[in-house]
Steps between C-alpha positions, in 0.01 A plus 500: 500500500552519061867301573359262739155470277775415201719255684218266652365507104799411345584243774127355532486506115684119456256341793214569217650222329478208775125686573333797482395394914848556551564846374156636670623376820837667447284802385362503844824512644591840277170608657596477853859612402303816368277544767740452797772783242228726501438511904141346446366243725283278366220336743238224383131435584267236415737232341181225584318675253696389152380150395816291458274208318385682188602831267392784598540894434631733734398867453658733673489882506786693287604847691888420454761329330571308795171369519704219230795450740228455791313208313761353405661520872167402629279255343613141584414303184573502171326737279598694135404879414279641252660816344515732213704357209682833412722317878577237282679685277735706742837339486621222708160593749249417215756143471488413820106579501464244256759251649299478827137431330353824559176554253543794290161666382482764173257772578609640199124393327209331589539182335881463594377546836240222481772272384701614779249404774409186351861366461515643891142267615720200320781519719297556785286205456807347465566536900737816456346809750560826356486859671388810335441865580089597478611820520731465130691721619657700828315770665633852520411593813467165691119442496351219329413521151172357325567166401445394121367164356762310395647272794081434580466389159812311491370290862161441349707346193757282707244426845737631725421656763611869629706570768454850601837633607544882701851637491543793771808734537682424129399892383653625854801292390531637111216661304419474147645843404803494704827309512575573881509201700405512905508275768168335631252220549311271179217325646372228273175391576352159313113485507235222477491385149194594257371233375400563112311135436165503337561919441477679133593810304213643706608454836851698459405788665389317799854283492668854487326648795554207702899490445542895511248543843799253720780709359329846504422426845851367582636833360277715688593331834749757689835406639625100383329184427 
């Protein structure tokens, strides 16, 4: 996987200059190269549910690294992450970050962070759809974490609305604390998107509970999607 993650970057990396379009697609390709390396198979629900007409934000759970490689292998349209900016500075990853448009954002203080998310509402007014993690970060042990503010805030800023997304079986395949890869099934399931129009500051908790109750429940289903 670390040679084949380093050859698609270095290949992909001149594409960024005709568009970054171009070198997310072949990113998507590097995830199904990944996924199909690794002996996972990746299965998709609910493609009707992503507006193709408008931005949006996908937000899926985080209990793997693959969860990355099975958005990218999954989701249909176009779209750019949000992530930590101390990525952007890991060599020739952090480049290629910023060669394909992803967003960074500094939680390093408050007021970087505002700057951050408002740069971030910009772009996505601008029609580019963005996915980000709730969660901030992986879980340990595979259940879902509570979510914080930020991506709520950032939809109430842009107008887009939230597509809740449930990602079943990436811990099985590698966990947070371990670098053992097995064999098995990713289920990505795309909800109904949240609609955020005519909502404020004081409606985030509701927004939260009604993006983490589909995937919470999508989690606790037994056996696949």
């Amino acid at each position: 996987m670390p040679l084949w993650t380093l050859f698609m970057m270095l290949a992909g990396l001149p594409l960024s200059f005709i568009s970054p379009d171009y070198l997310h697609n072949w990113g998507r390709l590097w995830a199904k190269g990944g996924l199909l390396l690794a002996g996972a198979q990746l299965n998709v629900h609910g493609l009707e549910n992503i507006p193709r007409d408008q931005p949006v934000i996908l937000m899926p759970n985080h209990a793997s690294g693959f969860d990355i490689l099975a958005m990218l292998a999954g989701t249909p349209i176009q779209f750019r992450w949000l992530a930590k900016t101390e990525l952007f500075r890991i060599p020739i990853f952090g480049l290629t970050m910023l060669r394909a448009g992803y967003i960074p954002i500094d939680r390093s203080d408050r007021r970087k962070a505002l700057i951050s998310m408002k740069e971030a509402a910009q772009r996505i007014s601008h029609g580019t759809s963005v996915t980000i993690f709730p969660e901030g970060t992986r879980t340990p042990d595979g259940t879902l974490l509570p979510f914080k503010k930020g991506g709520f805030m950032l939809a109430l800023q842009s107008g887009a609305k939230l597509v809740p997304v449930a990602i079943k079986g990436s811990f099985e395949v590698m966990s947070k604390n371990s670098l053992r890869l097995r064999s098995g099934r990713i289920d990505v399931t795309f909800f109904p998107p949240v609609d955020v129009a005519g909502k404020t500051a004081h409606d985030v908790p509701h927004l939260m509970e009604q993006v983490s109750t589909p995937i919470a429940a999508q989690l606790a289903t037994p056996g696949a999607a």
